[in-house]
Backbone as a chain_set.jsonl record, in Angstrom:
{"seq": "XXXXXXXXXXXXXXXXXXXXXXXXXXXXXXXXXXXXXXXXXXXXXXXXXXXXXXXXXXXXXXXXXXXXXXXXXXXXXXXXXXXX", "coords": {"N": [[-30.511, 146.93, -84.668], [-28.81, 144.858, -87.151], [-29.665, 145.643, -91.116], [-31.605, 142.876, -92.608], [-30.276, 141.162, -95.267], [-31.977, 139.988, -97.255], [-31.459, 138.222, -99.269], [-30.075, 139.269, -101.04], [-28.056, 137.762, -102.776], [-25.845, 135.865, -105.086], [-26.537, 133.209, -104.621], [-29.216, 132.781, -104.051], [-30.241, 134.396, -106.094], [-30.01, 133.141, -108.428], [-31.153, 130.756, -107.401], [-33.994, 131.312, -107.389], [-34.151, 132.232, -109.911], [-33.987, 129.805, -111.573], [-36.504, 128.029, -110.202], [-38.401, 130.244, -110.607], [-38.443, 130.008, -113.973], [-39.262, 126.929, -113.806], [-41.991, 127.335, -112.677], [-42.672, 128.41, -114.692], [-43.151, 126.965, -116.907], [-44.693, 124.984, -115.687], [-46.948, 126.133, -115.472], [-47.66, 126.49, -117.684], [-47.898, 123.695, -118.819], [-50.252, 123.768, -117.331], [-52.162, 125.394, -119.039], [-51.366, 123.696, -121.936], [-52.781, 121.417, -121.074], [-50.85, 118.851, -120.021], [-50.043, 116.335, -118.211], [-47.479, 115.356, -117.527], [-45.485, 117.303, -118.652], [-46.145, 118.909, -116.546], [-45.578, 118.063, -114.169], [-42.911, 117.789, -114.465], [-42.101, 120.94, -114.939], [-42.706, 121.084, -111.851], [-40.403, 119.574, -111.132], [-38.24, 120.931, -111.529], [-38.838, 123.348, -110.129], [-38.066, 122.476, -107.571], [-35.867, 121.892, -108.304], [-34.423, 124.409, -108.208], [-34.349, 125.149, -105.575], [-32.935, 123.351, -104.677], [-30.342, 123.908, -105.554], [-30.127, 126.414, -105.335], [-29.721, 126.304, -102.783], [-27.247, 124.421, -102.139], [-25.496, 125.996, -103.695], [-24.854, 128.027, -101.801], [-24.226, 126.602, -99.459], [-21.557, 126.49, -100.535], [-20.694, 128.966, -100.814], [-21.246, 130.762, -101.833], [-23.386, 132.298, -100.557], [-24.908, 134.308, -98.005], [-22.949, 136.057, -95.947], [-21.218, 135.56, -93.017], [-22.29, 138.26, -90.139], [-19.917, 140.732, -90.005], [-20.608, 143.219, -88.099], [-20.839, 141.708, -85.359], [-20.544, 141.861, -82.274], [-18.884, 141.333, -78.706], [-19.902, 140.798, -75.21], [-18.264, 143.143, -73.848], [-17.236, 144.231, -75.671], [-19.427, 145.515, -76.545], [-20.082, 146.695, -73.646], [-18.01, 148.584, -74.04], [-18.267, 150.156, -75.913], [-20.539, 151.642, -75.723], [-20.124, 152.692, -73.229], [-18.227, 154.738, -74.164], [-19.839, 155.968, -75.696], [-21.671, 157.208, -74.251], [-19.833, 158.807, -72.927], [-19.115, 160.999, -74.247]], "CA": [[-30.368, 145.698, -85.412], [-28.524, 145.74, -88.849], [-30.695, 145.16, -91.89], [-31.551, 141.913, -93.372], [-29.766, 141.113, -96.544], [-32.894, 139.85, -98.13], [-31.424, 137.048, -100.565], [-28.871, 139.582, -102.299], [-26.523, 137.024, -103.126], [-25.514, 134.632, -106.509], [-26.978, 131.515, -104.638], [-30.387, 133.477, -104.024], [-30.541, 134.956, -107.306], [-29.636, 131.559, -109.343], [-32.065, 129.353, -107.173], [-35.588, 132.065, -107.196], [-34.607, 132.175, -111.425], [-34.684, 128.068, -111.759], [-37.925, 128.162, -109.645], [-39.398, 130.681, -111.603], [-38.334, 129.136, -114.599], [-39.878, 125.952, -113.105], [-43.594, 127.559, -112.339], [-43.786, 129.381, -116.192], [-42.985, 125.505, -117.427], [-45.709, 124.216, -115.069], [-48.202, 127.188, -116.039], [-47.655, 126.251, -119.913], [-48.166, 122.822, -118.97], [-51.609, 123.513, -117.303], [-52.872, 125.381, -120.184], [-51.915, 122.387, -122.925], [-53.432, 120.021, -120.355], [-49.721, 118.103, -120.281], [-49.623, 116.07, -116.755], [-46.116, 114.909, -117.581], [-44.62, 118.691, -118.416], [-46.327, 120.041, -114.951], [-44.347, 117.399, -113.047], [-41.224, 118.386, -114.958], [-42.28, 121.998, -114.353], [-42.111, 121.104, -110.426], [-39.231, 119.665, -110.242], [-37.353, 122.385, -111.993], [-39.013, 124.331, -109.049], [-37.416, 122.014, -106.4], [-34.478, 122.057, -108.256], [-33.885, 125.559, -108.066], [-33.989, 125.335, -104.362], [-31.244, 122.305, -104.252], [-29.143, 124.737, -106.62], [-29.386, 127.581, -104.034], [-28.846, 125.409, -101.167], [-25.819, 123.911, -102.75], [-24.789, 127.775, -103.832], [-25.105, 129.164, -100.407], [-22.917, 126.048, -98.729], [-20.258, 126.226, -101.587], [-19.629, 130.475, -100.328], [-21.92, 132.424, -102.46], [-24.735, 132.764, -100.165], [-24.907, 135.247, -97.532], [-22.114, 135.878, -95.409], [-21.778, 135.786, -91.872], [-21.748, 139.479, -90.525], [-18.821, 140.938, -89.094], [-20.772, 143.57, -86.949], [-21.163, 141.07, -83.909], [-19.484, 142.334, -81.017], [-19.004, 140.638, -77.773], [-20.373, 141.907, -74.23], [-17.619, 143.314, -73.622], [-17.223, 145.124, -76.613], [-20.604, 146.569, -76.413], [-20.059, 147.704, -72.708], [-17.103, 149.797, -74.363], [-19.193, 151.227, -77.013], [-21.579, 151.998, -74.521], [-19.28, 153.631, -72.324], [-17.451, 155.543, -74.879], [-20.84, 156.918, -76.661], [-22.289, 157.836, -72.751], [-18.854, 159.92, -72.379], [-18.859, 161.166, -75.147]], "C": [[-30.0, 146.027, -86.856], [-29.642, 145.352, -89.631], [-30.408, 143.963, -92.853], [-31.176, 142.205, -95.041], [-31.019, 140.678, -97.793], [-32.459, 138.673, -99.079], [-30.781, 138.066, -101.746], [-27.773, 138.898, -102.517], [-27.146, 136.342, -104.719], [-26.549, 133.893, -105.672], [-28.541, 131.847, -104.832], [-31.126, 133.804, -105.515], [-31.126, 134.0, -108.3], [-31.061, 131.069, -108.603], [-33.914, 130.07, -107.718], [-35.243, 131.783, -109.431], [-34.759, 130.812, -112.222], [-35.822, 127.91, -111.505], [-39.02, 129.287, -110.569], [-39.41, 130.172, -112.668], [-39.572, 127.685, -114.466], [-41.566, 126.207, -113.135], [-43.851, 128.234, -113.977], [-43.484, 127.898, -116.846], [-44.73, 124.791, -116.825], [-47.018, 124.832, -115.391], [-48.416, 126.784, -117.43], [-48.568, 124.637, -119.647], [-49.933, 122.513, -118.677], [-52.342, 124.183, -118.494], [-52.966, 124.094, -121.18], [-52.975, 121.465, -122.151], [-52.013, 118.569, -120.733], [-49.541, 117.558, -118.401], [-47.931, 115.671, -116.685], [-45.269, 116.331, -117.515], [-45.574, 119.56, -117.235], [-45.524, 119.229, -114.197], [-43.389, 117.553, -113.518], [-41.428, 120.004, -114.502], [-41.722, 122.344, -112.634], [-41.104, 120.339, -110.048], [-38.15, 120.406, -111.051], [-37.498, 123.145, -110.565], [-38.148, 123.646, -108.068], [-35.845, 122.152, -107.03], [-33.236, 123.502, -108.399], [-33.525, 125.752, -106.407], [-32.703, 124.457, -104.008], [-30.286, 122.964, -104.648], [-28.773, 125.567, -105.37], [-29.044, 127.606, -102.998], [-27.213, 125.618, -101.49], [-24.854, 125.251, -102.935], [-24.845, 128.407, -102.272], [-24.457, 128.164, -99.663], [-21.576, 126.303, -99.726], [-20.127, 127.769, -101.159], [-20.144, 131.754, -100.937], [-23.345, 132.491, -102.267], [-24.23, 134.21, -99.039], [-23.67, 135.133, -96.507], [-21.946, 136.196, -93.952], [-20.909, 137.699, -91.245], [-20.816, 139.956, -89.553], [-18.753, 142.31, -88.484], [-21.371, 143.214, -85.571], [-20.265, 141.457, -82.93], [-19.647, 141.524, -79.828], [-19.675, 141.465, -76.461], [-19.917, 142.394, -73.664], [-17.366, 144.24, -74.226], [-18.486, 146.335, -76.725], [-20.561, 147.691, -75.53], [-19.128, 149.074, -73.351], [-17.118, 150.409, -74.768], [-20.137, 151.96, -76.454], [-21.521, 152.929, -73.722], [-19.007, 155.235, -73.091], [-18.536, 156.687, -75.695], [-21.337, 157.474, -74.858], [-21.424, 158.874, -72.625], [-18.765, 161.083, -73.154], [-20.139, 162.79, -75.182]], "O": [[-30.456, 146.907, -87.587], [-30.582, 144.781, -89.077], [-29.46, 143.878, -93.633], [-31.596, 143.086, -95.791], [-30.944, 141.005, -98.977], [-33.401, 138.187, -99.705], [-30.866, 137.872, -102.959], [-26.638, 139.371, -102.458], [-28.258, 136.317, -105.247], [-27.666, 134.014, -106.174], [-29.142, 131.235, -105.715], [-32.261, 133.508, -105.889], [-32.237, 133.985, -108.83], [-32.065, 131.025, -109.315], [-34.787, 129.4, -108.268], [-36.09, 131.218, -110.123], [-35.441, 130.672, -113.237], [-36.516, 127.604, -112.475], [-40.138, 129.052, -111.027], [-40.49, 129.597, -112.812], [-40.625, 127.663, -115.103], [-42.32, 125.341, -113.578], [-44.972, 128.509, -114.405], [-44.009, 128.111, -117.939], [-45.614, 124.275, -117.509], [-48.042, 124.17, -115.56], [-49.466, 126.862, -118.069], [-49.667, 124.431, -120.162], [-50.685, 121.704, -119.222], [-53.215, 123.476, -118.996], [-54.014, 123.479, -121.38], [-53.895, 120.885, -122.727], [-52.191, 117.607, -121.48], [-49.03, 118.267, -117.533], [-47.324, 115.78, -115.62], [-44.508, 116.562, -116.576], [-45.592, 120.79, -117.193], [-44.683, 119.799, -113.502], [-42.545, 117.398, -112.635], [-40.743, 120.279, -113.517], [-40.929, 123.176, -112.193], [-40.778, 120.273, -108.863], [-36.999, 120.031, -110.828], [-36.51, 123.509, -109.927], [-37.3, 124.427, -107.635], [-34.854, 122.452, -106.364], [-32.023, 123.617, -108.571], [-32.556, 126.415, -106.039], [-31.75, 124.76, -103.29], [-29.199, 122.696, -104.137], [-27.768, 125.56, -104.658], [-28.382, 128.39, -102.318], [-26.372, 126.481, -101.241], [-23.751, 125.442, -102.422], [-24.866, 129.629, -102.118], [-23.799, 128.783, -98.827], [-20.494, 126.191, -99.15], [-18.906, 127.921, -101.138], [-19.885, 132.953, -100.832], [-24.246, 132.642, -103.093], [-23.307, 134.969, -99.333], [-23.381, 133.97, -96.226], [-22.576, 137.188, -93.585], [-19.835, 138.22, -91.546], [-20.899, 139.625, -88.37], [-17.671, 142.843, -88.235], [-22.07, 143.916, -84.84], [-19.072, 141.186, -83.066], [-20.699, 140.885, -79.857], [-19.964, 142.653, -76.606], [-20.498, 142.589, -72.597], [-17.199, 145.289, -73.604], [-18.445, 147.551, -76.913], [-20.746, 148.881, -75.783], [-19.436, 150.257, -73.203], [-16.415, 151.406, -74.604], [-20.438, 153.047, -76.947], [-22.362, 153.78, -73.431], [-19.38, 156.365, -72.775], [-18.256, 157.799, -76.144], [-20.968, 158.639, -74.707], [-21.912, 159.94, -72.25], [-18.331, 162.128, -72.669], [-20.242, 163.472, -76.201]]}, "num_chains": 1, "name": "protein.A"}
């Protein structure tokens, strides 16, 4: 099995640094004691995830991978490493 990409892309990158962003806003806010800047805090956080949505349909999320082979293809790889 190849190895997961993990969220190395732009859309990944962008959405986790809004969201963090987002939770050190909401952390500030619970120290002052500010109920208005912790709900701005969380939706910074949600809106880091709509960002990296949006970034990952628009082409700079992960890409689909182009070692899928068919079963057909496999048998031949299969073959060819057995003969081999």
């Amino acid at each position: 099995m190849a190895a997961a990409a993990h969220g190395h892309t732009t859309a990944a990158w962008t959405g986790v640094t809004i969201a963090f962003i987002g939770f050190g806003i909401a952390g500030v806010a619970m120290i002052l004691p500010s109920v208005l800047l912790t709900w701005a805090g969380l939706a910074v956080v949600l809106l880091g995830g709509v960002v990296g949505k949006a970034m990952s349909m628009a082409g700079m999320g992960r890409q689909p991978s182009t070692n899928v082979y068919t079963h057909e293809e496999q048998a031949a790889l299969a073959a060819a490493s057995a003969s081999a």
